[in-house]
C-alpha positions as CSV (number, residue, x, y, z in Angstrom):
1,X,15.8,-47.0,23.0
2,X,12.2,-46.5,24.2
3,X,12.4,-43.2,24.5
4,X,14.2,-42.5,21.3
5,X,10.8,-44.1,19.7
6,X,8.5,-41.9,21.1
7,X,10.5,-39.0,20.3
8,X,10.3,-40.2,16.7
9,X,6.7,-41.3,17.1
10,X,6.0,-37.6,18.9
11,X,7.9,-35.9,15.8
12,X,5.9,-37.8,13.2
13,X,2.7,-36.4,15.0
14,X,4.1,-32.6,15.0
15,X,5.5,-32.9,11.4
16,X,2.0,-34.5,10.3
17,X,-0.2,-31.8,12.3
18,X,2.0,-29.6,11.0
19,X,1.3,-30.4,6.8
20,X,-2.6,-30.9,7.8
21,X,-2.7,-27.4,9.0
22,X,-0.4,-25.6,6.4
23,X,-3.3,-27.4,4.0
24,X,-6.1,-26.3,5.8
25,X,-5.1,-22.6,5.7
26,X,-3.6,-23.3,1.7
27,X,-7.4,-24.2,1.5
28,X,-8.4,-21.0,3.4
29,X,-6.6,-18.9,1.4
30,X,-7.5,-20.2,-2.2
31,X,-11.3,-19.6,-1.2
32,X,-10.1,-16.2,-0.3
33,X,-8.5,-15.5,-3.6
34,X,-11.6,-16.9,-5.2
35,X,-13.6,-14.1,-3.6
36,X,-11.0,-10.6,-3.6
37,X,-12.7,-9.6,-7.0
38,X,-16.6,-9.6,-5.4
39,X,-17.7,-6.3,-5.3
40,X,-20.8,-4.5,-4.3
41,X,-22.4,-1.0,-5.5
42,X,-24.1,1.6,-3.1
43,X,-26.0,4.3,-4.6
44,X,-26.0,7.9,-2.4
45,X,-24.7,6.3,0.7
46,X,-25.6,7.9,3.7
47,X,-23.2,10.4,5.8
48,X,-21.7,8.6,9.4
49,X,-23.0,10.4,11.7
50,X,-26.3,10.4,10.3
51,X,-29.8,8.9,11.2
52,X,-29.7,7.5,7.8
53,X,-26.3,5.9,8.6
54,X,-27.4,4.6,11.6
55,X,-31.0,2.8,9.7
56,X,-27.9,1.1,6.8
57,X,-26.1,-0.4,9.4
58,X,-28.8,-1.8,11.3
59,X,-30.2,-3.4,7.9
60,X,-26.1,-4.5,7.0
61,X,-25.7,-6.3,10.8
62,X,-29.2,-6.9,11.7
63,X,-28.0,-5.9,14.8
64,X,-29.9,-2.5,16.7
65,X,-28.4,0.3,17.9
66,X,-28.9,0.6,21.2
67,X,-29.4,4.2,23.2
68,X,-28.1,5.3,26.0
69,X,-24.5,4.0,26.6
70,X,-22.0,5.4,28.9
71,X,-18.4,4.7,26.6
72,X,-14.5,5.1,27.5
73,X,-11.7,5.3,24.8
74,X,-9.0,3.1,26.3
75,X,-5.4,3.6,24.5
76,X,-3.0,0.9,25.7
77,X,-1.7,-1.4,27.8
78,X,-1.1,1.8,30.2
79,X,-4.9,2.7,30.0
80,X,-6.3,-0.3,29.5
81,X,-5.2,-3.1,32.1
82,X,-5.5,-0.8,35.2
83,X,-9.3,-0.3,34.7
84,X,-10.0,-4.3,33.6
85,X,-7.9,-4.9,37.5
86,X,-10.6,-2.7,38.7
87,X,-13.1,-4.0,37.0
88,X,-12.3,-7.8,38.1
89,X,-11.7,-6.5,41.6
90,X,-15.1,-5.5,41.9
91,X,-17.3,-7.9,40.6
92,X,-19.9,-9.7,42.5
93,X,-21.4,-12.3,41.0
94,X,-20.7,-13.0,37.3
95,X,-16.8,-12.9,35.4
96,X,-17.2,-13.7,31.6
97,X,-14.0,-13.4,29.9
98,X,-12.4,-14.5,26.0
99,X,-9.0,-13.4,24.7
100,X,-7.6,-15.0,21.2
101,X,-4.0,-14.0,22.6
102,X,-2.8,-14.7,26.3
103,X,0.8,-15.5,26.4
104,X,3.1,-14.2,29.4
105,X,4.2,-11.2,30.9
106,X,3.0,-8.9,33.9
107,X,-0.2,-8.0,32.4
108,X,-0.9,-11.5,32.2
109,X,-0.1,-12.5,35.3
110,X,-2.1,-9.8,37.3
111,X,-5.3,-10.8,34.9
112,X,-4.9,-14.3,36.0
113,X,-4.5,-13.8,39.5
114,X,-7.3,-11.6,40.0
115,X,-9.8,-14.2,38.2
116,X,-8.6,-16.5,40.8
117,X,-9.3,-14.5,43.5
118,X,-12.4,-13.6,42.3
119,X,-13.3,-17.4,42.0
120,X,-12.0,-18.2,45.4
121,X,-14.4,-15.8,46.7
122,X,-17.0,-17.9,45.3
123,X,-18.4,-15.7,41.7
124,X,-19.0,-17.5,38.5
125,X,-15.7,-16.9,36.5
126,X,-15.6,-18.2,32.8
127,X,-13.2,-18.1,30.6
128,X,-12.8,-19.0,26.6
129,X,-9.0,-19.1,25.4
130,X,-9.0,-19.5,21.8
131,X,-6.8,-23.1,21.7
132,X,-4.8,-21.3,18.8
133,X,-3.5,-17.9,19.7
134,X,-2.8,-18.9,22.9
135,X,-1.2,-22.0,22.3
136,X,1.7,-20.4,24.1
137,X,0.0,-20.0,27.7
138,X,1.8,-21.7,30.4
139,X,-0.7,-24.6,31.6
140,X,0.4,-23.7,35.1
141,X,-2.0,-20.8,34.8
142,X,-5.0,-23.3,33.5
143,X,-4.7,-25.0,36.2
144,X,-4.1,-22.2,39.0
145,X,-7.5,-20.9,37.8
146,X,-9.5,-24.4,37.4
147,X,-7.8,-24.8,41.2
148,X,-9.4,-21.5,42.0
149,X,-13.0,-22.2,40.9
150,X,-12.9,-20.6,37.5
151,X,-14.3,-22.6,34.3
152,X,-11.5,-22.6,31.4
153,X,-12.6,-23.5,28.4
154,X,-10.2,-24.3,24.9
155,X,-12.4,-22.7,22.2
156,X,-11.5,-25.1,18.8
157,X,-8.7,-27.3,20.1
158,X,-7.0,-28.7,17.0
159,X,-7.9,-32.0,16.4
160,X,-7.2,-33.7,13.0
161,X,-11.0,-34.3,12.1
162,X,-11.6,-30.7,12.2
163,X,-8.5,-29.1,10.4
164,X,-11.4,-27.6,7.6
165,X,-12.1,-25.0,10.1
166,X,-8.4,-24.6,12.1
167,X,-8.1,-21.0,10.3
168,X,-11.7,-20.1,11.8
169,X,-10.6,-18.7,14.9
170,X,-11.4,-16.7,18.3
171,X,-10.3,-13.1,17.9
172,X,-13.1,-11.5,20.6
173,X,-11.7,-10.6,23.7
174,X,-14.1,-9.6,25.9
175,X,-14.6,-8.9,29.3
176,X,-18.1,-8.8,30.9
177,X,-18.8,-7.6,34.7
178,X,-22.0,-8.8,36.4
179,X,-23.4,-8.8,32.8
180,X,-23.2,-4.5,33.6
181,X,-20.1,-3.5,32.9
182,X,-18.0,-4.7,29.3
183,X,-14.8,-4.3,27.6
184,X,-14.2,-5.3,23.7
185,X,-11.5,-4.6,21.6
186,X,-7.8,-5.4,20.5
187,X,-5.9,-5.9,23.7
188,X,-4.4,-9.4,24.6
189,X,-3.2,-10.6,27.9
190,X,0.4,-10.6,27.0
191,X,4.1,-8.5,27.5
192,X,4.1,-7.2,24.2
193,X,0.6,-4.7,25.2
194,X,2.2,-3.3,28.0
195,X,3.0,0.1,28.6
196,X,2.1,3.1,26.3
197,X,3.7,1.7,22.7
198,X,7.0,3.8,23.6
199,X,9.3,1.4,22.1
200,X,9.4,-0.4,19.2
201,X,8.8,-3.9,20.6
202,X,5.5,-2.5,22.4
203,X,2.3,-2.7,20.4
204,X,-0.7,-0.3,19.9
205,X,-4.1,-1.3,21.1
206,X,-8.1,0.7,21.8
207,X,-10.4,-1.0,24.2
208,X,-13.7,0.1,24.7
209,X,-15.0,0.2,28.7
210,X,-19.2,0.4,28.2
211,X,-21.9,0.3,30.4
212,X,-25.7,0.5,29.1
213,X,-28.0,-1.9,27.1
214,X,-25.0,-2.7,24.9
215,X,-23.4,-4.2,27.4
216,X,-25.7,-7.3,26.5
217,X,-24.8,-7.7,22.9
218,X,-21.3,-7.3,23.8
219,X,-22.3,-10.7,26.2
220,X,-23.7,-12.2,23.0
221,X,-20.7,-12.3,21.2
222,X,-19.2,-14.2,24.2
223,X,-22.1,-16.4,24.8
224,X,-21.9,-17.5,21.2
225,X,-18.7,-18.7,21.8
226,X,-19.1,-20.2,25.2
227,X,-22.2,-22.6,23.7
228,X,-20.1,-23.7,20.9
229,X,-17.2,-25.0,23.0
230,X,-19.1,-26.2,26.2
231,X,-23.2,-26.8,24.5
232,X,-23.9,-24.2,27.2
233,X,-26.3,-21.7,27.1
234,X,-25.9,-19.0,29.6
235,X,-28.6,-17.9,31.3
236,X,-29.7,-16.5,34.7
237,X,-27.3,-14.4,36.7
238,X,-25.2,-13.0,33.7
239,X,-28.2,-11.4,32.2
240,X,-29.9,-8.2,34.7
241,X,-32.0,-5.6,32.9
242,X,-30.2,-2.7,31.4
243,X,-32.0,0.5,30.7
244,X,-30.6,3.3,29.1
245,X,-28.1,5.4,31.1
246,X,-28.3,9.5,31.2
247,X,-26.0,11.3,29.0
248,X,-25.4,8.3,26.9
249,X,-24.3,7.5,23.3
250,X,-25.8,5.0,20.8
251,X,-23.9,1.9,20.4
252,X,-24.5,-0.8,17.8
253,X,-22.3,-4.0,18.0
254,X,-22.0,-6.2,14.8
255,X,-20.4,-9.7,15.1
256,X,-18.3,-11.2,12.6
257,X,-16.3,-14.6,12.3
258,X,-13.9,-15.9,9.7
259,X,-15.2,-16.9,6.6
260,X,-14.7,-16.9,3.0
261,X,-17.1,-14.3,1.1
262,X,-18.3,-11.5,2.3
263,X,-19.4,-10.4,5.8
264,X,-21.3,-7.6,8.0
265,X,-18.2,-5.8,9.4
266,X,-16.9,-5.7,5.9
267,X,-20.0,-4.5,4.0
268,X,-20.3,-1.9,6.8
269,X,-16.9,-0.5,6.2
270,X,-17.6,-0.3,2.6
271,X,-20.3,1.7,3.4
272,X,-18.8,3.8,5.7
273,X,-15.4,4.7,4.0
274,X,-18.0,5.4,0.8
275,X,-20.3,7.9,3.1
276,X,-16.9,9.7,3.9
277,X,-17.4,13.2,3.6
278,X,-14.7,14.8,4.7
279,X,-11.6,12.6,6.1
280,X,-11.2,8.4,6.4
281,X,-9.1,7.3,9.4
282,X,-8.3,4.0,9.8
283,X,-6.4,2.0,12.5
284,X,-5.9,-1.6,12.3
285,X,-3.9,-4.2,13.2
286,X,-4.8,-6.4,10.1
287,X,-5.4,-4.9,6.3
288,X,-5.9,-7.4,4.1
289,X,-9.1,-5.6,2.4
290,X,-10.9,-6.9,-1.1
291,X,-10.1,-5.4,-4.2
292,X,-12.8,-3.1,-3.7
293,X,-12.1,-1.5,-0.4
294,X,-8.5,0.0,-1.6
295,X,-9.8,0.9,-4.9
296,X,-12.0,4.2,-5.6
297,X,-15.6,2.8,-7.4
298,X,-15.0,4.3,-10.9
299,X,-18.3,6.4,-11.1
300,X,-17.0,8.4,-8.2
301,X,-13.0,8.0,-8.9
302,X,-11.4,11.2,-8.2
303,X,-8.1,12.9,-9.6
304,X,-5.1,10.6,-8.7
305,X,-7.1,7.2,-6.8
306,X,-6.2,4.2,-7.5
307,X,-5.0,0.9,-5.4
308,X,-3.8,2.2,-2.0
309,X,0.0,1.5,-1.3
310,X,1.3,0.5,2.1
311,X,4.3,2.5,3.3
């Protein structure tokens, strides 16, 4: 009969954290219907590509663009776990890692184990796991790495007191190597990524692999993080000088978080999709843009524009 009661008592729980946190993102997205009519004007906005470009997104962000950054286009799990396994493998005194989605599979595995081993070998590994995209992670592997000498850390476990921000999430995974090397982008530690997207239950992913002064704003974004969820700041070890490399490329990272209203990333997409010139790419894994950003600005609305239709 005990037991029977707890389960009851433990399904109360789920069903109640459940309703809290289908309020707390009905909440989210009534802000975010409050705000899909905001729009903004730009008057002659400046090619990409172009020194002017590069002088609006620095004002948008206020973040700098940094010269002289070596940068490697990384297309899948195929591409892109091999070179992080290197990476890891030859570190030798800092690991800083954050991933919104790590879940199983071999990819996940093989990350795991070589932080451990990197840990057992005595290097400062931290890790962030956003306590919502990964709910899934076996705790086996938590524990594995604490046993190992790494520092795991749940960014924003849900807690009832704090269900106003549940939707406010962790989506940068990152990867930082003796604060030298870095890796940013889409990819999660999870089956799914694997492979080269040749069948239909494989998904597409780019990671970036950059070495250079960006490297440290890439950190940034990950030491943002880390202070919120531990109230430390890193310092020290993580943070060697980094002067521009030969042959390299400006780079200008721009952080962003969930909120309701506009932000940096968005504004500069505005301004980059209007300083389109010839042809407008996109890849995405989310598109949920503002009225704006899938309608043509009426001064400049061409032949046939109107609101964009997914296929």
């Amino acid at each position: 009969m005990s037991n029977i009661l707890s389960g009851r008592r433990k399904l109360r729980v789920a069903v109640l954290g459940a309703g809290a946190l289908l309020a707390a993102y009905g909440y989210k997205g009534a802000e975010l219907r409050r705000t899909a009519h905001k729009s903004f004007d730009m008057s002659d906005p400046p090619a990409p590509g172009t020194p002017e470009f590069a002088r609006v997104v620095e004002l948008l962000t206020q973040a700098p663009l940094r010269e002289g950054n070596l940068v490697a286009v990384l297309r899948n799990g195929c591409e892109i776990f091999p070179v992080m396994l290197d990476a890891i493998a030859a570190a030798q005194e800092t690991i800083s890692f954050s991933t919104y989605i790590w879940w199983a599979g071999n990819a996940a595995e093989d990350v795991a184990e070589a932080l451990a081993e990197r840990a057992r070998s005595g290097l400062e590994v931290r890790i962030l796991i956003d306590a919502w995209g990964s709910a899934k992670l076996d705790h086996g592997v938590v524990k594995m790495l604490g046993e190992a000498g790494a520092e795991v850390v749940w960014f924003r476990p849900l807690r009832w007191y704090q269900l106003g921000r549940a939707n406010n999430r962790m989506h940068r995974r990152i990867l930082i190597i003796d604060g030298r090397l870095a890796f940013a982008g889409g990819v999660g530690l999870a089956a799914e990524w694997e492979g080269d997207c040749e069948r239909p239950d494989l998904w597409r992913e780019t990671h970036l692999r950059v070495e250079g002064p960006a490297v440290r704003d890439i950190l940034g974004g990950f030491a943002e993080n880390w202070s919120e969820a531990t109230g430390v700041i890193l310092t020290g070890r993580p943070l060697p000088d980094l002067q521009p490399l030969d042959g390299g490329v400006p780079v200008l990272v721009t952080r962003s978080s969930a909120t309701a209203g506009s932000t940096a990333v968005e504004e500069l997409f505005l301004a980059a999709i209007l300083g389109a010139q010839r042809r407008l790419w996109i890849t995405t894994a989310y598109f949920a843009p503002r009225h704006q950003l899938h309608r043509c600005p009426d001064r400049r609305r061409p032949k046939g524009c109107g609101r964009a239709r997914a296929r």
